[in-house]
N, C-alpha and C positions, 0 to 999 in steps of 0.2 A: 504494500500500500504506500501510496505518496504520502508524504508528512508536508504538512499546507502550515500556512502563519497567513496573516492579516497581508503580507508582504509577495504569496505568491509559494508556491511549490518548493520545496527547499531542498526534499531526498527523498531517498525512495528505499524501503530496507525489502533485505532480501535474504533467501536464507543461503548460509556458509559454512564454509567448515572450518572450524577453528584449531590451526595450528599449535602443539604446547610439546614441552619436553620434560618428562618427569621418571625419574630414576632409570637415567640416560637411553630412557627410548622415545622415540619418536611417536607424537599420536594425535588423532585427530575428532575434534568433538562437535556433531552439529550446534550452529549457534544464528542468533538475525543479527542482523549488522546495518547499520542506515550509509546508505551512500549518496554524494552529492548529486543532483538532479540539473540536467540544465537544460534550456529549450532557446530554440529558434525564432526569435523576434523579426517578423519584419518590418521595416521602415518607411513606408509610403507619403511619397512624395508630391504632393498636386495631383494624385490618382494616378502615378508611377512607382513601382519598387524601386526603391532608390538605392536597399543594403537590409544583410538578412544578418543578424548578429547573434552569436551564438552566446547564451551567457546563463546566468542565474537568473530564475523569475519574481527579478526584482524590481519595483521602480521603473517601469517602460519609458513611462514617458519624460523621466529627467536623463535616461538612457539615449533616448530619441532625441533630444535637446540636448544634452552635451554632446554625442554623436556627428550629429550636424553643425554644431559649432567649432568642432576638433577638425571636421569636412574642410570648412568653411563655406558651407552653403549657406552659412544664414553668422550675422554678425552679433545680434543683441536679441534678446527675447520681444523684440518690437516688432521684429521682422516676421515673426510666427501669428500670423491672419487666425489659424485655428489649428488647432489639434484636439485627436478622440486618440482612444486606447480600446480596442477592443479586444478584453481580455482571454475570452475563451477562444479567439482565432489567430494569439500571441502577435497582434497588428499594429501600429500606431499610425494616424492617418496624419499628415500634416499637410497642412496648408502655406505656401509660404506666398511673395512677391516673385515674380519672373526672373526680376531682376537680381533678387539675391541669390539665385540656384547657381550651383555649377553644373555647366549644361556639357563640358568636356569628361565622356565618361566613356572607357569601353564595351562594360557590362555592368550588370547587377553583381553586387560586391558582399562573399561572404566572408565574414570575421570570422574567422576560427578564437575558442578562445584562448589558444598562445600569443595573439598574434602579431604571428612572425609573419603572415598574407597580409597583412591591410592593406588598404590602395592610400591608407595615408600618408604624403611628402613633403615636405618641410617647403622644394622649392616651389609646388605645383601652389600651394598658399601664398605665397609671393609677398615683396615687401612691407606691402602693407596691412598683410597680417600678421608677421611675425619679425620682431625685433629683438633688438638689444634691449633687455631689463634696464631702465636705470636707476632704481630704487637704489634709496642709498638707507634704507633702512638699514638696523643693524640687528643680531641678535648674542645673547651670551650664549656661549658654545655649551656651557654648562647647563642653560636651559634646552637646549636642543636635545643633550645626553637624556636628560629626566624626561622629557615630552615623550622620548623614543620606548624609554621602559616602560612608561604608563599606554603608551599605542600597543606594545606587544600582547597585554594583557587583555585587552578589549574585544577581541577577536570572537565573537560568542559562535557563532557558526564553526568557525576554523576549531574552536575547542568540545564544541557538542561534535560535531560531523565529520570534517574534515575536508580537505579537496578543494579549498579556496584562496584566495588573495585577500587584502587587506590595503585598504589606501586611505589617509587622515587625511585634511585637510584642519591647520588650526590658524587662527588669529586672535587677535585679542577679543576677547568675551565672547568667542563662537568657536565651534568644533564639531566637525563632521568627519563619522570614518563609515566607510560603504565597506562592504564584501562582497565577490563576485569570485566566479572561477577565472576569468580573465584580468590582469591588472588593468587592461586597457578599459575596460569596462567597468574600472570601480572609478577611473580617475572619470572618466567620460558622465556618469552616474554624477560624481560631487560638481563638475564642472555645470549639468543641468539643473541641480539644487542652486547653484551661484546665479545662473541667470534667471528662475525662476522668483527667487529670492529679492533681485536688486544688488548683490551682495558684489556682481563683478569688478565694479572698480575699486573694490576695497582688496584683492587679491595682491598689489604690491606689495601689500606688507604682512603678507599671509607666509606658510609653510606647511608643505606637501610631504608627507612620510608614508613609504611604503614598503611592501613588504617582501618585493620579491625581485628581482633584476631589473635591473633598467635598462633599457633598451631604444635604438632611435626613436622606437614609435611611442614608446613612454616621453620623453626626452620632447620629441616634437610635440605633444600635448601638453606636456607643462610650458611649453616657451609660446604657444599660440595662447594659452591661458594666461601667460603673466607672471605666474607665482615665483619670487625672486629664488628659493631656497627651496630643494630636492634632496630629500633625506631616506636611503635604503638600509633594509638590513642584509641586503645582498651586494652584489657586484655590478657597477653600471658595465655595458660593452664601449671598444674603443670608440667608437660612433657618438656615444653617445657624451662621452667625455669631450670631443672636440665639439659638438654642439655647444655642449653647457661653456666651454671657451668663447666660443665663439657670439655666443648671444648673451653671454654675462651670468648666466644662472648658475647661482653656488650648488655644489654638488656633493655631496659624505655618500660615502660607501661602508659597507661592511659594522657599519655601527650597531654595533653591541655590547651594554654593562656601559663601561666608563671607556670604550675605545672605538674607533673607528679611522676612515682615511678621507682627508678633502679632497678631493681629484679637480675641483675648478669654485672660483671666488671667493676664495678663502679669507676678505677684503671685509666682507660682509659677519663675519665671526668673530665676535669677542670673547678674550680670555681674562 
């Protein structure tokens, strides 16, 4: 049976055979087990499939709004005429302006949720959506340490279930952290809570923590998004390091306990 939340489908338990080793033999014991669930959302675009995303059934439609905005098919939530969710056919219909589509497309585009497929590009967004940070905010490195311990713990899904990612978003007196099987799709999920909210131009002086590798395509959604500061408990790729050069966005890697490594703006970290 699926296990449901207010939130949408979450896992599905099944039954297993439970591996043990007790007085050095090997043996195996029927047992249920819940595993993470994910479904096929699509995207619909002015009555076109626009993108089928593979993810947790969670939040469509701030999934579908930061999706599009990560696109850059649509700039601010003003641009968005109408949207419906229609949840039993995993759909979200949008409506936008003509003019803000991007109408250079090959196909319908699915996300896998590693993903490592996105048709998302840093250059095909072009200058005037994504720049140099120039936030000259600052933060204490020691607060970042402690924000990271308290994110680790949060994870309610990743600790009932398992099979998920993790991504905060914090600033001063707000804090939002998504989970999703895809990273891309947790940041994509907080970025549609930002614009649904109002909340977008306050993202300079915001910090993004996540949970799992960074990657161009993580990398390029935090720098279309703005948020000065990129914090993993894993490893960004080289890619991803010369972005966050490149566009100024401070970057920690490998942070864990009291240690981790800056790989880019290190300017922006107080000791």
């Amino acid at each position: 049976m699926m296990e449901e939340t207010k939130k949408g489908r979450l896992s599905q338990r099944f039954n297993i055979l439970q591996i043990a080793r007790e007085e050095g033999k090997t043996v195996l014991r029927p047992a249920e087990k819940q595993v993470i669930a994910e479904t096929s959302l699509k995207i619909l675009v002015n009555g076109e499939e626009y993108a089928s995303l593979l993810c947790l059934d969670q939040y469509p439609e701030e999934l579908a709004l930061g999706f599009l905005y990560s696109e850059g098919a649509i700039d601010s939530f003003g641009d968005i005429l109408s949207i419906r969710v229609d949840q039993p056919e995993k759909q979200v219909f949008v409506k936008v302006g003509d003019a803000t589509l991007v109408h250079e497309r090959k196909s319908i585009r699915c996300i896998a949720s590693g993903g490592g497929k996105s048709y998302t590009s840093i250059d095909r967004l072009g200058p005037k959506r994504v720049r140099a940070r120039e936030s000259s905010v600052t933060f204490p490195l020691t607060d970042v340490l402690d924000i990271m311990k308290d994110f680790e713990t949060r994870s309610e899904i990743f600790r009932d279930i398992g099979g998920v990612h993790s991504v905060m978003y914090q600033s001063e007196g707000f804090s939002l952290l998504i989970e999703d099987i895809g990273r891309h799709n947790c940041v994509d999920k907080i970025t549609g809570f930002l614009l649904k909210t109002g909340r977008l131009s306050d993202v300079g002086k915001g910090i993004m923590f996540i949970s799992g590798r960074v990657s161009s395509e993580i990398m390029t959604k935090i720098i279309r998004l703005g948020v000065p500061i990129l914090v993993s408990r894993s490893t960004p790729t080289a890619t991803a390091v010369t972005l966050a050069e490149h566009y100024q966005v401070t970057l920690l890697g490998y942070v864990r306990g009291d240690s981790g490594s800056i790989y880019a703006g290190a300017a922006r970290l107080t000791i």
